[in-house]
C-alpha positions as a printed Julia matrix, in Angstrom:
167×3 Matrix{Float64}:
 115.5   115.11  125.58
 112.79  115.71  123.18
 109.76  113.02  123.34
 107.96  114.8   120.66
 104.04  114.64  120.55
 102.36  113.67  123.93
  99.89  110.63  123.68
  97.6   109.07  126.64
 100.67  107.45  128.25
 104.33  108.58  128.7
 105.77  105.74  127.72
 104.71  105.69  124.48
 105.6   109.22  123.46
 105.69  110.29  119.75
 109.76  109.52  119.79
 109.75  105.96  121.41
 106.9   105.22  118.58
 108.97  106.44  116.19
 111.62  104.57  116.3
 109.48  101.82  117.33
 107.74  101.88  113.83
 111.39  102.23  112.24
 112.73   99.21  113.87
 109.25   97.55  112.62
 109.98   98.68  108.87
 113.6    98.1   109.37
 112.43   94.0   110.0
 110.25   94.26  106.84
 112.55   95.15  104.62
 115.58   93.36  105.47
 113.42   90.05  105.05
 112.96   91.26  101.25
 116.87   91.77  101.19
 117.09   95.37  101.64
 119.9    96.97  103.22
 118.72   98.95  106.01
 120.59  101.43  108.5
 118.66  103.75  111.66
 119.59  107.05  111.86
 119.14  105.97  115.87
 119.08  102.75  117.0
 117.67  103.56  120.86
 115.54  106.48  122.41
 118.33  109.03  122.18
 117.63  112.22  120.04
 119.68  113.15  117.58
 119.68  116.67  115.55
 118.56  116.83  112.31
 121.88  117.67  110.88
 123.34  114.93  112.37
 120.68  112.82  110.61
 121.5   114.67  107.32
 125.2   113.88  107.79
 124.44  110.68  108.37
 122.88  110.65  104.75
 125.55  112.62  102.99
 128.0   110.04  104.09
 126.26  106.72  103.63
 124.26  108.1   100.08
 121.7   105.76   99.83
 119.23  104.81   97.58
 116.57  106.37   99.46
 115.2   107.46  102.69
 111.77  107.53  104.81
 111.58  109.52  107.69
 109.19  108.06  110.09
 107.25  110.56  112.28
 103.7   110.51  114.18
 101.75  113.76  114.06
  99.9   116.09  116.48
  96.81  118.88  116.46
  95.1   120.64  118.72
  92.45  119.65  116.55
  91.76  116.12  118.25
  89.52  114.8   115.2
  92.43  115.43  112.8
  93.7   111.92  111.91
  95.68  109.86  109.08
  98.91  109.43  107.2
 100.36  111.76  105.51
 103.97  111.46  103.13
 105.74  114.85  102.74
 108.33  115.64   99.95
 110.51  118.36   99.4
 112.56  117.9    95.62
 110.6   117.14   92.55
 112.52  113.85   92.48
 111.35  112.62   95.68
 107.1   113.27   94.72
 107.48  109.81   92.67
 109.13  107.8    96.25
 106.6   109.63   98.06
 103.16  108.82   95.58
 104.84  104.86   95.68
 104.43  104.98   99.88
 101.55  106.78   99.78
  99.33  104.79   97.69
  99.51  101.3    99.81
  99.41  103.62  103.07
  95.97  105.32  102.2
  94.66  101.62  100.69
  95.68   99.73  103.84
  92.69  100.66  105.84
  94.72  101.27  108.4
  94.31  105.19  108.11
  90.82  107.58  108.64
  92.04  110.18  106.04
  95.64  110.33  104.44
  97.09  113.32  102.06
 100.01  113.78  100.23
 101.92  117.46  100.34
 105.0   119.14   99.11
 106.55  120.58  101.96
 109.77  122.51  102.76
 110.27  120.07  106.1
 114.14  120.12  106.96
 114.78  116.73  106.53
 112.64  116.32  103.42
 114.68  118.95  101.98
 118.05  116.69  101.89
 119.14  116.34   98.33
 121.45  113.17   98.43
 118.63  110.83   97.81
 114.92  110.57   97.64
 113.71  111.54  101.2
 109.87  111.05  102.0
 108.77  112.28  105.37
 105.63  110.33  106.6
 103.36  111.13  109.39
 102.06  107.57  110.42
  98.81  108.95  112.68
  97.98  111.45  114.86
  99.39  111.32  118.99
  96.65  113.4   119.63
  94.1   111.53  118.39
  92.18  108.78  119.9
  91.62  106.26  117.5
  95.02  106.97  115.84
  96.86  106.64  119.02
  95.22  103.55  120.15
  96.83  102.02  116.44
  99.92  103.87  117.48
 100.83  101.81  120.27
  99.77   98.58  118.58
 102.02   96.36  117.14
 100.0    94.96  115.0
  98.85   97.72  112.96
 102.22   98.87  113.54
 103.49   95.68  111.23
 100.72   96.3   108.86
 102.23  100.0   108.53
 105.34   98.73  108.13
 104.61   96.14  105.16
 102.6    98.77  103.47
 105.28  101.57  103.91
 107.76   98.34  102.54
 104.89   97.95   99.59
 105.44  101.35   98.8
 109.43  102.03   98.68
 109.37   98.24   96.78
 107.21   99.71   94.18
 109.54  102.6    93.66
 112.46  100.48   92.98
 110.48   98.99   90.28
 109.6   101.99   89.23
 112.76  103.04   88.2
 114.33   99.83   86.78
């Protein structure tokens, strides 16, 4: 019901690339051995308390909520990780850091924000903005699968990191 941000093409609206880049990271990290489990599996939307029920009942170790961004401002472009709880700025400097080194990114930033999700408090959730629908360059990357891996193994870089972080 809800594609979220608009691109150049309908079929690759900000929802379908969502989930698209979550299945991508999903495939990353299980071939390191992590457990992984979609809070949607196909193009169907979901609330965000369903989502954050989803997390109270599974607690995991962490969680990454993948979105793509959008401004009326078409030069605004870049990653961006989003954090709510004081204990989830570490998880969310660890993805940040290969993100904004990939190259894959024009600009990048790193904010506390009071996003819903972000403000879950059974694990570490960082939101992350993976490029901008409404912008050019970033939306061409959007829709490619190939930077869409290389987001995916630096986003996998990052949460890895983390872990060793706090052995």
């Amino acid at each position: 019901k809800d594609p979220g941000a608009l691109g150049g093409d309908l079929n690759h609206t900000e929802a379908i690339q969502n989930l698209n880049l979550a299945k991508t990271l999903k495939t990353e990290l299980q071939s390191i051995g992590a457990t992984v489990t979609l809070t949607r599996e196909s193009n169907i939307t979901s609330s965000t308390d369903d989502k954050i029920q989803k997390l109270k009942a599974l607690k995991p170790d962490y969680c990454i909520a993948i979105h793509h961004n959008a401004s009326t401002n078409k030069s605004k472009s870049g990653f961006s990780a989003h954090f709510f709880h004081p204990f989830s700025k570490m998880p969310a400097d660890k993805i940040f850091i290969p993100s904004s080194q990939s190259g894959l990114y024009k600009g990048n930033e790193i904010n506390w924000h009071r996003y819903f999700m972000a403000r879950c408090y059974y694990c570490p959730v960082v939101l992350t903005e993976n490029g901008y629908m409404s912008n050019a360059y970033d939306y061409g990357n959007i829709i490619n699968q190939n930077y869409n891996v290389g987001k995916a193994k630096a986003l996998t870089k990052g949460i890895v990191d983390y872990f060793f972080a706090i052995q």
